[in-house]
C-alpha positions as CSV (number, residue, x, y, z in Angstrom):
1,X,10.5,-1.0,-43.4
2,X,12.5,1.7,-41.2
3,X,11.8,2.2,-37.8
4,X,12.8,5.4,-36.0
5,X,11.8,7.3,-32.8
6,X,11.6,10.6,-31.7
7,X,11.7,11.5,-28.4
8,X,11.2,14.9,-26.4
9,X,11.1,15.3,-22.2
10,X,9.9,17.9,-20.4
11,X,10.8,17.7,-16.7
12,X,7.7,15.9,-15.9
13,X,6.8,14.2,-19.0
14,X,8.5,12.1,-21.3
15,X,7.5,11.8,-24.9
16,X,8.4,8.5,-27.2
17,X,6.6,8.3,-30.3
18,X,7.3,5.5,-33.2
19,X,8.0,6.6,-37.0
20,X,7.9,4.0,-39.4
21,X,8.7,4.5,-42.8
22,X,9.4,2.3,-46.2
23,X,12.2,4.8,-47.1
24,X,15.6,6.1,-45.2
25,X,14.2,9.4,-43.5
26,X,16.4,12.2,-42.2
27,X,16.2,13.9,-38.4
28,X,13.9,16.5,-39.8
29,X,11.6,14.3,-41.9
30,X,11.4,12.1,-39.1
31,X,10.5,14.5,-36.5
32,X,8.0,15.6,-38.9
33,X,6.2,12.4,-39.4
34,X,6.1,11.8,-35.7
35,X,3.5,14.3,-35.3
36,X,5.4,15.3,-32.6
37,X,5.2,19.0,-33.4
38,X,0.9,18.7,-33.0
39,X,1.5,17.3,-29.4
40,X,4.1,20.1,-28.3
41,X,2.7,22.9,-30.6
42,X,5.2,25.3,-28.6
43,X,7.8,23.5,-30.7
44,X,6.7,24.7,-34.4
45,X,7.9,27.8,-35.7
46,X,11.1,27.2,-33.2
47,X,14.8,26.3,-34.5
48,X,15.1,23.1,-32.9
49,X,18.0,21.7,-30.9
50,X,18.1,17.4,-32.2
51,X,20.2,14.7,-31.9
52,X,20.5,11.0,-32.3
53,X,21.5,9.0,-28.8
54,X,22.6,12.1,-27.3
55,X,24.6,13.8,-30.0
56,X,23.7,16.8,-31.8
57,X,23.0,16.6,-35.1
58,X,22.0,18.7,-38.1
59,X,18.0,18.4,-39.4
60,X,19.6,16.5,-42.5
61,X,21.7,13.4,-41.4
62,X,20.2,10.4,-43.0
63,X,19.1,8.3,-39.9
64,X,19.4,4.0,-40.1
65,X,17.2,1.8,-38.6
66,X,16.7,2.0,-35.3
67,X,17.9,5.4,-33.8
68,X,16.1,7.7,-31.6
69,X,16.1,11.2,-32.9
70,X,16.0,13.5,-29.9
71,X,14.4,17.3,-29.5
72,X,16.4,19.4,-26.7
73,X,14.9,21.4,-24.4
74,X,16.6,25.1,-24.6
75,X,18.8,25.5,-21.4
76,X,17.3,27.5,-18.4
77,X,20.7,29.1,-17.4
78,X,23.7,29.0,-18.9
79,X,25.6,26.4,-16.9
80,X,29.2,28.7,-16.6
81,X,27.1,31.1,-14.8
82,X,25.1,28.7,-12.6
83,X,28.5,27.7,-11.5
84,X,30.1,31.1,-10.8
85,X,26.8,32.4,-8.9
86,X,27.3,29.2,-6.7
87,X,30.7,29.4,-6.4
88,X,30.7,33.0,-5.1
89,X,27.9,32.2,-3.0
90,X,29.6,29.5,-1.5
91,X,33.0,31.9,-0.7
92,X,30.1,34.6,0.4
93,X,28.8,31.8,2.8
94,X,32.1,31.0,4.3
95,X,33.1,34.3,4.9
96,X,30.2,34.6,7.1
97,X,30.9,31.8,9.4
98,X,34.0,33.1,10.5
């Protein structure tokens, strides 16, 4: 017997659900058996970001025993631009002190 799990957070909420399976599953047969994609129906239909312990990872890697398949969350802002708008803020900010 395999056992997997499949996690997905949402900023709030945190999702940990327990495949098991007598066969070696991959990411995407794992997510899939989860049932995962009933509890967060705004999931299906979507190219999915997954990994396994925090790296990404295609739909078909073969997963071993034990490893947590993970579905990403799409990024709010792009994190270069968070860091120039805060950055040139910041200068802004300083300029005005003076």
């Amino acid at each position: 017997m395999q056992i997997y799990e499949v996690a997905y957070a949402l900023p709030d909420k945190q999702t940990i659900l327990v495949v098991e399976s007598e066969k070696e599953l991959t990411v995407i047969e794992a997510v899939n058996a989860s049932g995962i994609l009933d509890i967060y129906p705004e999931l299906q239909g979507t190219k999915l970001k997954l990994g396994i312990f925090g790296k990404l990872t295609k739909e078909d890697t073969k997963l071993h025993e034990g490893d947590r398949v993970e579905i990403y969350r799409p990024l709010i802002a792009d994190p270069k631009e968070a860091r120039k708008k805060r950055a040139a803020e910041g200068k802004t900010m300083k300029k005005g002190q003076r």
